[in-house]
C-alpha positions as CSV (number, residue, x, y, z in Angstrom):
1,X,0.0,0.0,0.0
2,X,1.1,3.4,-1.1
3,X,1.0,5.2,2.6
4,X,1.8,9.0,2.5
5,X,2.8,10.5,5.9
6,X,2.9,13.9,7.1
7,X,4.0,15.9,11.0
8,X,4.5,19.1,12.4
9,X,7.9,19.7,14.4
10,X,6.1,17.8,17.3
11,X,5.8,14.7,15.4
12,X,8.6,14.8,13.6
13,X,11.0,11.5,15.3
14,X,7.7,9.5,15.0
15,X,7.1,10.3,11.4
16,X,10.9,9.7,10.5
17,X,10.5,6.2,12.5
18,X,7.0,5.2,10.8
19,X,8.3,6.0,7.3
20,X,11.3,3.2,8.1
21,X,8.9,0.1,10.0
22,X,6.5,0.8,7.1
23,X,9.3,-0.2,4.5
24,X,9.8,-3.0,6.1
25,X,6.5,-4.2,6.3
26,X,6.4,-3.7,2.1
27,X,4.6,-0.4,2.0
28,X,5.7,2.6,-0.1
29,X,5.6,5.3,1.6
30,X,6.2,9.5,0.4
31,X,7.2,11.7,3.1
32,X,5.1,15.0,3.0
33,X,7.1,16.7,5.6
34,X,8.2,18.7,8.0
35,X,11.7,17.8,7.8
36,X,13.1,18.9,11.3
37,X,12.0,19.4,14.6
38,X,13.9,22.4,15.5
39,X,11.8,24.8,13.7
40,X,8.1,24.9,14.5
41,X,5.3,25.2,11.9
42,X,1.6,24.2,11.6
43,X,0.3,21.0,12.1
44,X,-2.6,22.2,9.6
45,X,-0.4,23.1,6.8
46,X,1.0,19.0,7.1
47,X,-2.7,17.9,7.5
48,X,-3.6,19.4,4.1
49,X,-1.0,18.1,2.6
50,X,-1.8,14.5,3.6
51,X,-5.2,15.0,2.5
52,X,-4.6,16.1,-0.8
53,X,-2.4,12.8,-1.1
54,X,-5.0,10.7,-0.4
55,X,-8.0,13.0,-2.8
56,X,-5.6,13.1,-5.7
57,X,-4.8,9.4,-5.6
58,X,-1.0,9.9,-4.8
59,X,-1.4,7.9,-1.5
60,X,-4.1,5.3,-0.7
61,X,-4.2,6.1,2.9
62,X,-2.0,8.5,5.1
63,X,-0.7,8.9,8.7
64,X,-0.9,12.7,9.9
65,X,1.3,12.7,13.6
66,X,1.8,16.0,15.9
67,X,1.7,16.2,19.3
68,X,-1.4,15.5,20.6
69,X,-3.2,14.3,17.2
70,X,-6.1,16.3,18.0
71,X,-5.2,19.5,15.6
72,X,-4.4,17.3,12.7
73,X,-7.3,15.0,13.1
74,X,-9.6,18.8,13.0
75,X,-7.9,19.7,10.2
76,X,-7.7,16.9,8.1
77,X,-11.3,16.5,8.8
78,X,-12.1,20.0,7.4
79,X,-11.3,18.7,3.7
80,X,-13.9,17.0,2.0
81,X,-13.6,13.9,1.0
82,X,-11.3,12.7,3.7
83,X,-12.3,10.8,7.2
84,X,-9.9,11.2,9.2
85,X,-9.2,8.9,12.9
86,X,-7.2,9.8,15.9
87,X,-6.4,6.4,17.3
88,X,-4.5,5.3,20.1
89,X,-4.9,1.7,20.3
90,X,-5.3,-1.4,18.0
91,X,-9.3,-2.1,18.2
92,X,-9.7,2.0,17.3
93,X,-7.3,1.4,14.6
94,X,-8.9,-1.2,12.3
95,X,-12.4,-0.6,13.3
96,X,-12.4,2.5,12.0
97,X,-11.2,1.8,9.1
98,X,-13.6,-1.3,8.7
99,X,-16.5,0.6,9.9
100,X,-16.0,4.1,9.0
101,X,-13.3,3.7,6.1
102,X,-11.0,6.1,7.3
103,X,-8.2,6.9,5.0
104,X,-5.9,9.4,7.5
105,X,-4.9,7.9,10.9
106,X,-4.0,10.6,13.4
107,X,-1.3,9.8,16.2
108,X,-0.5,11.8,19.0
109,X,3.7,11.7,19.2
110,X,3.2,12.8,23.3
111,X,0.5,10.1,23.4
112,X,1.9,6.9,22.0
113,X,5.2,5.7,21.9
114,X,7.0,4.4,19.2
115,X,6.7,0.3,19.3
116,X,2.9,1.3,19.9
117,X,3.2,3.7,17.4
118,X,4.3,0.5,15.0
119,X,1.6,-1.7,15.7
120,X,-1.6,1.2,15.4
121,X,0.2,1.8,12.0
122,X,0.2,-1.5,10.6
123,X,-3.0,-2.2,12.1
124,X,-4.0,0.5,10.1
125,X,-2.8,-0.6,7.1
126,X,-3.8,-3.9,6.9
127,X,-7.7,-3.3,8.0
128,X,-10.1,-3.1,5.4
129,X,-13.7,-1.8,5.2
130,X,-16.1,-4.2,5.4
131,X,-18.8,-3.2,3.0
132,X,-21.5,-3.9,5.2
133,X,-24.5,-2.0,4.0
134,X,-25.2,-0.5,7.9
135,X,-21.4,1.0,7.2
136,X,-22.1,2.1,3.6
137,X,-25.6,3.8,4.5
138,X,-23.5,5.7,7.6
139,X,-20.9,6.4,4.8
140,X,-23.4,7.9,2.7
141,X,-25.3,10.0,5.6
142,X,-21.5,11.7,5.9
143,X,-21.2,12.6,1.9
144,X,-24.6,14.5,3.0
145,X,-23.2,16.0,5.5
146,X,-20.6,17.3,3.3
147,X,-22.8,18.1,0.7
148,X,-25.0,20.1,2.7
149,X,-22.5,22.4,4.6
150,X,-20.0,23.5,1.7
């Protein structure tokens, strides 16, 4: 799976160390950034650009990380289309993807550590939704949403 990943300065060490487990579990993965920790910058900004990954068909999924995983769970949210998941366990991890086919996991770096970290990411990555119809007709009632607030 093509897996695009994206932090603010916060989240930075658990990006760099995602990007490397994911390798070796055979993803591809593009790094979308930041690329230090020293200087600060908006976990919006690196939100966005996760999204637009994942809406242009650059990245099947993504994993958004910044310090809490709050903010870039808001602000991935904001972009329609996306359904994005703050989880910070295994069960949140694959049900919401199997439930409510997320395609952005959130992850707070001040939350989780990293062998934690590992496991929500490839838990993640190997769920798939379950095409229920109770999950497609909640899927649907979301689009609406979207629709109706533009």
């Amino acid at each position: 799976m093509k897996i695009a990943l994206a932090s603010d300065h916060a989240g930075f060490h658990l990006k760099e160390a995602l990007l490397a487990h994911l390798k070796t579990l055979g993803h591809t993965t593009a790094d979308l950034g930041t690329d230090s920790p020293d200087r600060p910058v908006d976990y919006p900004d690196f939100a966005a650009k996760a999204g637009a990954a994942v809406l242009s068909g650059a990245a099947e999924r993504a994993i958004v990380v910044c310090g809490s995983g709050v903010g870039a769970c808001v602000a991935a949210n904001k972009l329609r289309g996306i359904r994005a998941g703050l989880c910070h366990d295994n069960y949140s991890a694959h049900q919401a993807v199997e439930h409510d086919d997320i395609n952005i996991l959130c992850l707070g770096a001040r939350i989780v550590g990293t062998a934690l970290a590992f496991e929500i990411a490839a838990t993640f990555a190997a769920a798939e939704f379950s095409q229920a119809e109770r999950h497609k007709k909640r899927l649907a009632k979301i689009a609406e949403l979207e629709k109706e607030n533009k």
